[in-house]
NUBA-717514 format. One record per residue (C-alpha): residue number from 1; residue in three letters; x, y, z. Coordinates in steps of 0.001 Angstrom, whole numbers, always signed. Layout:
BEGIN
> pos code c1 c2 c3
> NUM ALA X Y Z
...
//
This chain:
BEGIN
> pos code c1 c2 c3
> 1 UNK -31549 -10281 -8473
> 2 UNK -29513 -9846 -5438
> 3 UNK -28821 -13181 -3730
> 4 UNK -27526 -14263 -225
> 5 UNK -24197 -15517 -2309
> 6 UNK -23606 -11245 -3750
> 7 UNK -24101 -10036 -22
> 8 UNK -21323 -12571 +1162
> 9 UNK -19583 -11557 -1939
> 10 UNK -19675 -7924 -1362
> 11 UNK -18998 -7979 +2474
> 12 UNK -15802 -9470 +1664
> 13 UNK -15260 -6520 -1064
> 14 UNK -15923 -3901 +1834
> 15 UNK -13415 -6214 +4278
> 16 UNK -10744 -5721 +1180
> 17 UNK -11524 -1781 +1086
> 18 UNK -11304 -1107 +4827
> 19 UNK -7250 -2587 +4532
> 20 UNK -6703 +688 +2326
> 21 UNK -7637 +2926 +4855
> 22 UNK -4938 +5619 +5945
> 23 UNK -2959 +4435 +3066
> 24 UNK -4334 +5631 -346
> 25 UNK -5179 +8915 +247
> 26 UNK -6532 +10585 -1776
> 27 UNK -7482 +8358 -3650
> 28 UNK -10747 +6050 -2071
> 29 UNK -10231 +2589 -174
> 30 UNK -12061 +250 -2789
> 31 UNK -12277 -3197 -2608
> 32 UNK -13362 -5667 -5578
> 33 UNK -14143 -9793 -5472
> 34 UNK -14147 -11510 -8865
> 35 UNK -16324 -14838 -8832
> 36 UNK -17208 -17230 -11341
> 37 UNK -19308 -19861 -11229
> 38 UNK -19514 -20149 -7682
> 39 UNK -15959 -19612 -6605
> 40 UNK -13579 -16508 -5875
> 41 UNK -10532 -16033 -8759
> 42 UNK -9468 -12621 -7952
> 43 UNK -9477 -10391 -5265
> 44 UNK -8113 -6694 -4898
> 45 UNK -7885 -3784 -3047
> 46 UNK -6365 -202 -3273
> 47 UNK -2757 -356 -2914
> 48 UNK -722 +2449 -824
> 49 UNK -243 +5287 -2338
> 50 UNK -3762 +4809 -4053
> 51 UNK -2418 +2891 -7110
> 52 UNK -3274 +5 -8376
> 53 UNK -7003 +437 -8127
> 54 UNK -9135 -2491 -6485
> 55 UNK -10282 -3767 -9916
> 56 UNK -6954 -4035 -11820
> 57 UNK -5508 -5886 -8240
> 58 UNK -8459 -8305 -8649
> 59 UNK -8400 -8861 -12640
> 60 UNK -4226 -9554 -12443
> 61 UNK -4866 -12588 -10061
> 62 UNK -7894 -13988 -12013
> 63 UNK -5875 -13826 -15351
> 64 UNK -7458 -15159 -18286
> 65 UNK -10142 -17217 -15998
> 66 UNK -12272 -13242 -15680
> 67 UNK -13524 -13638 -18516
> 68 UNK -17604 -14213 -17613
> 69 UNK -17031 -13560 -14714
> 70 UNK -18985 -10983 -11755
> 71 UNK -17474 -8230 -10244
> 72 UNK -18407 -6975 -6872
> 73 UNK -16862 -3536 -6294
> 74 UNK -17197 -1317 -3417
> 75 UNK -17113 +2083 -5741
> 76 UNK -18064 +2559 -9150
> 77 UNK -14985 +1786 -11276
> 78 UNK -13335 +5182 -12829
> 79 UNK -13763 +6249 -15970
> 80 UNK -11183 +8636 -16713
> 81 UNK -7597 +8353 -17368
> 82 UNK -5065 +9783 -15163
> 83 UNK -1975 +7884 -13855
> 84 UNK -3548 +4600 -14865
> 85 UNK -6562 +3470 -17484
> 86 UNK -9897 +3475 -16399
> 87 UNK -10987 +731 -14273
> 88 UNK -14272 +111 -16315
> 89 UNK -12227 -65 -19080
> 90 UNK -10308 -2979 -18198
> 91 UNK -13243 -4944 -16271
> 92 UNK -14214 -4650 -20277
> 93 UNK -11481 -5680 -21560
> 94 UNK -11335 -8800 -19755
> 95 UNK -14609 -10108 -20122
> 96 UNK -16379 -9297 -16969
> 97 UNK -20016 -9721 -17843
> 98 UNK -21952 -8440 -14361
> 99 UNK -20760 -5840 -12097
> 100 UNK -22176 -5265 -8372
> 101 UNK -21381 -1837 -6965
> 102 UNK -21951 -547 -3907
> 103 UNK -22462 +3094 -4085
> 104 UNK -21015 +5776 -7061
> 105 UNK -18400 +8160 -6649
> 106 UNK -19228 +11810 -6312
> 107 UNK -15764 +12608 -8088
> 108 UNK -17165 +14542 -11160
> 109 UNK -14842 +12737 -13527
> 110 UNK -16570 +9806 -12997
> 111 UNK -20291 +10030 -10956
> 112 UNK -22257 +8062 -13315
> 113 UNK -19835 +7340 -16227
> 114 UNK -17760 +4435 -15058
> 115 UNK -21780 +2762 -14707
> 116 UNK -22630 +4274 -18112
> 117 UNK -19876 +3255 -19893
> 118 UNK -20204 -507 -18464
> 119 UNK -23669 -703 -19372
> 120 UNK -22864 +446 -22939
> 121 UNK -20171 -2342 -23361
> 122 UNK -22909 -4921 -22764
> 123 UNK -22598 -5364 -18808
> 124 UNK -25514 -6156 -16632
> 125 UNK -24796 -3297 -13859
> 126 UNK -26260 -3062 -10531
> 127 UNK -26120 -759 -8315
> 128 UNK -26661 -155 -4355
> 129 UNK -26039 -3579 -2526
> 130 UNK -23847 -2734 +825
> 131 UNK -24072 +1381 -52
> 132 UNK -24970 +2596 +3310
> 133 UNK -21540 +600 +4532
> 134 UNK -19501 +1734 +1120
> 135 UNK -20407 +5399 +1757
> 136 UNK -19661 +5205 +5534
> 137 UNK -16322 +3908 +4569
> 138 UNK -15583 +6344 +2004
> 139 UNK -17076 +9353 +4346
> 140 UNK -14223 +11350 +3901
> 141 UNK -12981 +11032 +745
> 142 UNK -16731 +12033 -85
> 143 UNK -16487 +14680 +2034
> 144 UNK -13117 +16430 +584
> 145 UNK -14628 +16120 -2802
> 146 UNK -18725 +17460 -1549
> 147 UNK -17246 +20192 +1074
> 148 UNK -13691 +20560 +633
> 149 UNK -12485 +19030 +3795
> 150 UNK -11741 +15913 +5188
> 151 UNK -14026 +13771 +7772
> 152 UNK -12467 +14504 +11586
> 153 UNK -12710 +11817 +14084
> 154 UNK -11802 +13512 +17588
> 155 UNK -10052 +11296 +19967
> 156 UNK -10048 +11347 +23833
> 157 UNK -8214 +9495 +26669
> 158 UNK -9840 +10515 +29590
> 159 UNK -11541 +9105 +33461
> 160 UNK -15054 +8668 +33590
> 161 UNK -15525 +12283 +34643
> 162 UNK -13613 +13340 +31453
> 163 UNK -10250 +14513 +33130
> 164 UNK -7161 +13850 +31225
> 165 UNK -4668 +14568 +33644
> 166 UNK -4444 +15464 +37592
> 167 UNK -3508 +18965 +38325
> 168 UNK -173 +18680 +38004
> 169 UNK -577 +17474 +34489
> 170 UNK +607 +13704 +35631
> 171 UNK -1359 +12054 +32896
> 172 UNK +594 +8799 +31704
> 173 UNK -1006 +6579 +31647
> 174 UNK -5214 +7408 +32136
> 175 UNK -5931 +4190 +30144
> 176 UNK -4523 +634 +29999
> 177 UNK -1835 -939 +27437
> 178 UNK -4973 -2202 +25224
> 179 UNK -6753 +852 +25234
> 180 UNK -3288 +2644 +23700
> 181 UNK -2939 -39 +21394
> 182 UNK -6583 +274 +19724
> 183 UNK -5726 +4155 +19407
> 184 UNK -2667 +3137 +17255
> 185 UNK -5029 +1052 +14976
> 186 UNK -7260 +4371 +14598
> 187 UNK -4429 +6316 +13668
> 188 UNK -3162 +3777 +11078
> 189 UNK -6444 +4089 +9414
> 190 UNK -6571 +7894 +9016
> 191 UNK -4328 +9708 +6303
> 192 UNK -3217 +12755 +9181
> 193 UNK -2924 +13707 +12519
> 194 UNK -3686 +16855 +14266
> 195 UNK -2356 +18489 +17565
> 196 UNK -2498 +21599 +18721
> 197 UNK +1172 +23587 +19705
> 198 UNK -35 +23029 +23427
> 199 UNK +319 +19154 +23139
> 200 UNK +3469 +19776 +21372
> 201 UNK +5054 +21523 +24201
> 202 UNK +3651 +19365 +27123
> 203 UNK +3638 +16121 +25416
> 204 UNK +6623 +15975 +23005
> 205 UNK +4940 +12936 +20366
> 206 UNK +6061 +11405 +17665
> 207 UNK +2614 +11343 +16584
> 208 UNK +3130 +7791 +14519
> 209 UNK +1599 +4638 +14306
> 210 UNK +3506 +2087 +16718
> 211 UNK +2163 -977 +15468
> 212 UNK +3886 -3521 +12999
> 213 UNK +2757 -3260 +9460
> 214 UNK -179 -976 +9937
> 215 UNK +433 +2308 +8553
> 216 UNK +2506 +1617 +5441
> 217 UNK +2063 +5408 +4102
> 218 UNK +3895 +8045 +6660
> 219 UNK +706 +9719 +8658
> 220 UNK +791 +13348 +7890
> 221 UNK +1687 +14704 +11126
> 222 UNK -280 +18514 +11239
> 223 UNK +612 +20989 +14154
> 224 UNK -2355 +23965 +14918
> 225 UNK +114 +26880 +16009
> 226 UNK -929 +30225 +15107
> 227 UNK +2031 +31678 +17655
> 228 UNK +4860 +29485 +15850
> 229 UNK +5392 +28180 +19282
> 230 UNK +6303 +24460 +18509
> 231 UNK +10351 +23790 +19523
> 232 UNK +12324 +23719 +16846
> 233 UNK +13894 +20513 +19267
> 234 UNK +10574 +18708 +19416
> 235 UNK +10425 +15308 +17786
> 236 UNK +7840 +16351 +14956
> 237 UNK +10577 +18631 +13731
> 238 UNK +13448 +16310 +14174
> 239 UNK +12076 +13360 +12139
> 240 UNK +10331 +15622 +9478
> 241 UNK +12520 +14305 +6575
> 242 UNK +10895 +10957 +7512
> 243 UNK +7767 +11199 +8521
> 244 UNK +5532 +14478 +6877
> 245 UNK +5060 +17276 +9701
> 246 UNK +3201 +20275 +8851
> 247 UNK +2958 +22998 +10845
> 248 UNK -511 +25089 +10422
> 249 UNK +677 +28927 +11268
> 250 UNK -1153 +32387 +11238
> 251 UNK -245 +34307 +7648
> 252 UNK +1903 +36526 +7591
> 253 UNK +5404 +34804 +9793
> 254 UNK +8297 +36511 +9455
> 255 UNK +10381 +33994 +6840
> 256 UNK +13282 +34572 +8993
> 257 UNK +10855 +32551 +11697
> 258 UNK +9741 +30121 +9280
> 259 UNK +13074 +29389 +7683
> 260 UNK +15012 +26814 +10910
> 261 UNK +11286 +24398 +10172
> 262 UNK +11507 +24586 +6201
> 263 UNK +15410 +23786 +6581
> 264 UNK +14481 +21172 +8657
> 265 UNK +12114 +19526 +6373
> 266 UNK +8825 +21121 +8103
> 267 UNK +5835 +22240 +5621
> 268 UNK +4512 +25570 +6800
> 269 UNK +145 +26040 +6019
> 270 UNK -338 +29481 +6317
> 271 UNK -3659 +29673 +7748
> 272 UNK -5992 +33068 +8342
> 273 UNK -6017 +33976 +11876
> 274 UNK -9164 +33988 +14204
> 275 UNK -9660 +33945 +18168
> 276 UNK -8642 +32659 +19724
> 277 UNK -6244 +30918 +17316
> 278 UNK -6470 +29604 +14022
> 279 UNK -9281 +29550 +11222
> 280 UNK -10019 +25904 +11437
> 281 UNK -12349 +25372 +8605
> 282 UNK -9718 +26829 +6368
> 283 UNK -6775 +24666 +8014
> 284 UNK -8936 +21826 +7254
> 285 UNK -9600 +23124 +3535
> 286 UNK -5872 +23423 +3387
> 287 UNK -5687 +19749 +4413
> 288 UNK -8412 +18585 +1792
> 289 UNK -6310 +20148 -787
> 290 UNK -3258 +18231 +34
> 291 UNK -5606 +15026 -184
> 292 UNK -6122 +14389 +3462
> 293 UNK -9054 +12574 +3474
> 294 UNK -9334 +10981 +7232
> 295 UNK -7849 +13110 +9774
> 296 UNK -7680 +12213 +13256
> 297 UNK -7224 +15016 +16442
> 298 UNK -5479 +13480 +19214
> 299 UNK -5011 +17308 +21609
> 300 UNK -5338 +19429 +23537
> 301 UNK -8712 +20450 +24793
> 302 UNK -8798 +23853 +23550
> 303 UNK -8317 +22559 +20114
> 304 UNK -11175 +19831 +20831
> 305 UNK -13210 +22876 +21652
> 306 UNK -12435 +25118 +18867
> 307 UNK -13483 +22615 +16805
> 308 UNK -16678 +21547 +18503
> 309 UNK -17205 +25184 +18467
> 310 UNK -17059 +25191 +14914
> 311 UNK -19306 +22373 +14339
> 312 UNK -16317 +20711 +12867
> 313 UNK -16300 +17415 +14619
> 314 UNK -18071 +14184 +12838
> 315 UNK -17012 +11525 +14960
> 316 UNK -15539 +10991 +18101
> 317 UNK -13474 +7908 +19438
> 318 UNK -13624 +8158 +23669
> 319 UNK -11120 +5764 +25311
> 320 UNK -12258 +5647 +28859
> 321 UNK -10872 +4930 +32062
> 322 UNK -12837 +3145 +34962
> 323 UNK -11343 +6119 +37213
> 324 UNK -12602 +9516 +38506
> 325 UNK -9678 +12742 +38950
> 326 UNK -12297 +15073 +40016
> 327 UNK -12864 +18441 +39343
> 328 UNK -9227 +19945 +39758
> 329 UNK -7997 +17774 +37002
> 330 UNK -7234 +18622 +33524
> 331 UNK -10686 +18633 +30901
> 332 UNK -10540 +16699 +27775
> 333 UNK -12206 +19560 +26284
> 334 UNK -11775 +23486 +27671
> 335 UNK -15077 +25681 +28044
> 336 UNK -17337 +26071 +24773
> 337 UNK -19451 +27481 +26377
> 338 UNK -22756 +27074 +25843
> 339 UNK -25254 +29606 +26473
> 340 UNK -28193 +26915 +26787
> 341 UNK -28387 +23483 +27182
> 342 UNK -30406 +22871 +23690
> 343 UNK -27083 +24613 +22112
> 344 UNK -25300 +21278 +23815
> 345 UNK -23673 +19341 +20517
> 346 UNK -24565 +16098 +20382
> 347 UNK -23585 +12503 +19263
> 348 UNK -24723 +9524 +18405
> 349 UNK -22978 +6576 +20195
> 350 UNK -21905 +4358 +17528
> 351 UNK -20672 +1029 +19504
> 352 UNK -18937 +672 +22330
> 353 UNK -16382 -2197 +22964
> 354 UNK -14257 -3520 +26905
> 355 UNK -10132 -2823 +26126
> 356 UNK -8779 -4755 +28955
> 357 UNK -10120 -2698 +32453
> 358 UNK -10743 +427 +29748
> 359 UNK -14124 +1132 +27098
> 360 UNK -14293 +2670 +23623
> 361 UNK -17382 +4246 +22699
> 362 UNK -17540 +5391 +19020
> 363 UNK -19739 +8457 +18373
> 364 UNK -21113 +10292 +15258
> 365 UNK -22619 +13213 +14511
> 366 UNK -26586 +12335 +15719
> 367 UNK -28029 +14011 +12580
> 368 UNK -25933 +12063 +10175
> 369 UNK -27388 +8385 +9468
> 370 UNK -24783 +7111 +7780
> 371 UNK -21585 +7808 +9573
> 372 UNK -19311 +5035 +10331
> 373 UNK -17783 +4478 +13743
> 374 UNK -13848 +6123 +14462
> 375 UNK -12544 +2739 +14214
> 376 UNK -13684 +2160 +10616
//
């Protein structure tokens, strides 16, 4: 029976599992707690790279002393080999007697089998406690195994009247130091980042996380440029050897035009065209396949509205300036348009937190309960 002692237990699991984020794709972030009478003797999480797993993290620092033990576990353990034994096969082998999951893994190797095969052994399994938060943490590596594409968290800098730059395209900085420091945490905990050429060109990024010990896998850094317009000078390009850059391109580039960004390191997506640029849901597909799981769009607003357009978005992460441009400024996101207001996409606001003078406000897709705020 579940017990105010497993809820504590498993919160702490989910804690561990969120630390994987942006770093074990595509494998899941899974987090496990091993307690025994009373008191914690191992605890684990996926590593980068998504090896170890969660359970063999926790079950190498409780040693011998897992034996009888409980094991709280944010995603039913695996039960297939690959580059490692099954995880239910060595919370068997070391004596774990009860296992608390959270939710089950839609992976078809396992969905059901890593519980099946624990109950066989002799283990009392339950299942469900903390789900809802398991499965919103998990959201997109659920979704590139369900749909074949990965979750897509849109973010936006912009003034209250959601302008991103003046005119002149003066737009450093709309928000504050804090505000640009929370983004960086957002893109440490998502596997990829996505631009389209426009932002390239204007913008120049580096597209990486700036903060100390955050993202220890490279982000995937994935340019939208059906025109092959992106500079062959730009900084993506330049530090492709060391951080992945992908550039998503129309089929069908002349390899003579493709060759200068393979030679410098560049991965080329060849995407199928559509207007006004690329097809999105098959650049994302292409994504999924490369085990993106999380991937976060940082620009410009026609992309944002391609991809609204395409019912693509699930989340949205809007940093937001106390400020107003007015109506000559820049948009966040260029013309859909709509050709009724009960067409209008809409979201779900999530939570909303002060950053110094600026505000976050997470949003999810309103008709889906159990998405997890950007930040998560």
């Amino acid at each position: 029976m579940t017990c105010e002692a497993d809820r504590q237990h498993m919160q702490a699991a989910l804690a561990l599992a969120r630390r994987g984020l942006g770093n074990t794709w595509p494998n899941p972030a899974v987090g496990c707690v091993l307690v025994k009478d009373g008191q914690v003797i191992g605890r684990g999480w996926t590593q980068p790279g998504g090896r170890p797993h969660a359970e063999t993290e926790a079950l190498a620092r409780a040693g011998a002393q897992a034996r009888g033990a409980t094991a709280y576990v944010t995603l039913e353990p695996c039960s297939h080999w690959g580059r490692t034994p099954p995880c239910c096969e060595a919370l068997i082998k070391a004596g774990i007697t009860r296992v608390v999951v959270a939710t089950g893994d839609p992976d078809a190797r396992v969905d059901g089998r890593g519980l099946a095969r624990l109950r066989e052994a002799g283990l009392t399994v339950e299942l469900g406690l903390g789900g809802v938060e398991a499965r919103q943490l998990n959201a997109g590596f659920a979704r590139r195994i369900t749909a074949g594409r990965p979750v897509v968290t849109l973010k936006l800098a912009s003034t209250l009247d959601g302008r991103i730059a003046t005119a002149s395209g003066e737009s450093q900085w709309i928000t504050g130091p804090e505000a640009r420091r929370a983004a960086h945490a957002i893109r440490a905990r998502h596997d990829a980042i996505l631009v389209g050429s426009g932002t390239v060109l204007a913008d120049d990024p580096d597209l990486t996380c700036r903060l100390p010990g955050m993202a220890k896998v490279p982000i995937a850094r994935v340019v939208a440029d059906a025109r092959l317009r992106t500079p062959l000078a730009a900084r993506l390009v330049a530090t492709a050897r060391v951080s992945p850059t992908w550039i998503a391109t129309r089929t069908g580039q002349r390899p003579a035009a493709l060759a200068p960004y393979l030679d410098a390191g560049v991965e080329i997506l060849p995407i199928p065209r559509a207007r006004p640029g690329l097809d999105l849901s098959a650049l994302l597909a292409a994504l999924a396949q490369r085990g993106i799981t999380r991937v976060m769009v940082e620009g410009g607003a026609g992309l944002a509205a391609a991809l609204i357009r395409d019912d693509l978005v699930d989340r949205i992460a809007w940093f937001h300036a106390p400020g107003v441009i007015g109506g000559d400024g820049l948009p966040a996101i260029q013309p859909l348009p709509l050709p009724t207001l009960s067409a209008m996409p809409r979201y779900r606001r999530f939570g909303s937190r002060p950053l110094g003078p600026d505000w976050l406000t997470d949003l999810v897709r309103e008709e889906d309960p159990e998405e997890c705020s950007p930040g998560s």
